[in-house]
C-alpha positions in Angstrom: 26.2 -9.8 13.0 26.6 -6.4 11.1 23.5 -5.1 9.4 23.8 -2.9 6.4 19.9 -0.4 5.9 19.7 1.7 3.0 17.8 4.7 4.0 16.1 5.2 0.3 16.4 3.3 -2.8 18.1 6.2 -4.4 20.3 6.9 -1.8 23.8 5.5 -1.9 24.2 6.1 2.4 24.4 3.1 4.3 24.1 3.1 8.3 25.8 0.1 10.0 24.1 -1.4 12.8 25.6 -4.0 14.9 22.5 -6.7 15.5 22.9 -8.3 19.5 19.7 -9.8 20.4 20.7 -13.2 20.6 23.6 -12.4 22.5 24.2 -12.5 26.2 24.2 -8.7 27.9 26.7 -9.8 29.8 29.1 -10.8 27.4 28.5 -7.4 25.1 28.2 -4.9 27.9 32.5 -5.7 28.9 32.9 -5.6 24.7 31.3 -1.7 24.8 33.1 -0.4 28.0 36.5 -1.8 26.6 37.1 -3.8 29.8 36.5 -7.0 31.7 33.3 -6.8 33.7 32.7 -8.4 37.5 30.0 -10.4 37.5 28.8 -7.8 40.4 29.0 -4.9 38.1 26.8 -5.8 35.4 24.4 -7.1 38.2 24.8 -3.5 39.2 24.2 -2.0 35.9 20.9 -3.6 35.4 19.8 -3.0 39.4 19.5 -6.1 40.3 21.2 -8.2 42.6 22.4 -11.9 41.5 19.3 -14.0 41.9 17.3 -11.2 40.7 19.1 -11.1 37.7 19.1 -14.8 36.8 15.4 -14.9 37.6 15.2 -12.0 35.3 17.3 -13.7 32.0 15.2 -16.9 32.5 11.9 -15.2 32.3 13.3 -13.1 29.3 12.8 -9.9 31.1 16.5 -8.6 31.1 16.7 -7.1 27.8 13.7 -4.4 28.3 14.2 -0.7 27.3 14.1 0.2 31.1 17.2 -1.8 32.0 19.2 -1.1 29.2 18.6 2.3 29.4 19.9 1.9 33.0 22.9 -0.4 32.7 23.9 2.5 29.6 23.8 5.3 32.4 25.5 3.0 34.9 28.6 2.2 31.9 28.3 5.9 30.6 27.6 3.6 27.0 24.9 5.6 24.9 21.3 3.8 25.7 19.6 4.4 22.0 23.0 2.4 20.9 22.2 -0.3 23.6 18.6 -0.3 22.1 19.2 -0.6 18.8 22.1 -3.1 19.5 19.7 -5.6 21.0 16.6 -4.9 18.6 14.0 -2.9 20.7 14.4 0.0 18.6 15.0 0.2 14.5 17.8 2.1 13.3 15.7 3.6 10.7 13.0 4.7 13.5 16.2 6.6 15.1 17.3 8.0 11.7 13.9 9.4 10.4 13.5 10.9 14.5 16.9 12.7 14.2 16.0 13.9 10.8 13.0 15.3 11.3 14.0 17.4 14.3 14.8 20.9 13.8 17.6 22.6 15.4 16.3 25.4 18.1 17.7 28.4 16.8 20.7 30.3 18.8 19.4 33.1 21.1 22.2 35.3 18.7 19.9 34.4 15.9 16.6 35.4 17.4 15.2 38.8 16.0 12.2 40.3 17.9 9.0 40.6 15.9 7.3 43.9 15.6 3.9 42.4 15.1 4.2 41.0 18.9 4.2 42.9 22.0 7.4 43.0 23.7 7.8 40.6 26.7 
């Protein structure tokens, strides 16, 4: 399911954000990587090993921000896209964040300030 957010009522910007909760990790991770996965590999990305895992989807405690943080390492896939994908994090949440951090400025930028000691 593709999502459509309108960051303000007066803006016309729309982010699209691809809604995977109810869907099997296994089934998206091979989707994101562009390639069939081995069963062994996606127990892999998650750290566990095949019982682990199952025990793990059948108590609901696969999809957790901890092991989709690792499987996205493990795939070299982009972990806040993995959270957002299956709902632990809001898009908007991740839009106001990178809006409302500033840029560090360039050491070429940086002019030294006569009212301060020098270091």
């Amino acid at each position: 399911m593709v999502s459509h957010c309108c960051r303000t009522s007066t803006e016309l910007r729309y982010c699209l954000f691809v809604d995977d909760r109810d869907k099997d990790p296994a089934v998206v991770l091979p989707y994101l990587v562009g390639r069939p996965l081995a069963a062994t590999e996606v127990y892999e990305a998650f750290g566990y090993r095949k019982s682990a895992y199952y025990k793990a989807v059948r108590e609901g405690r696969l999809v957790t921000a901890d092991n989709l943080i690792r499987a996205g390492k493990y795939l070299e896939l982009n972990p806040i896209d993995l959270l957002v994908r299956f709902g632990l994090i809001d898009p908007e949440t991740v839009t106001e964040y990178l809006a409302s951090t500033r840029a560090l400025p360039r050491l070429r930028d940086l002019r030294p300030d006569p009212s301060k000691p020098p270091v």
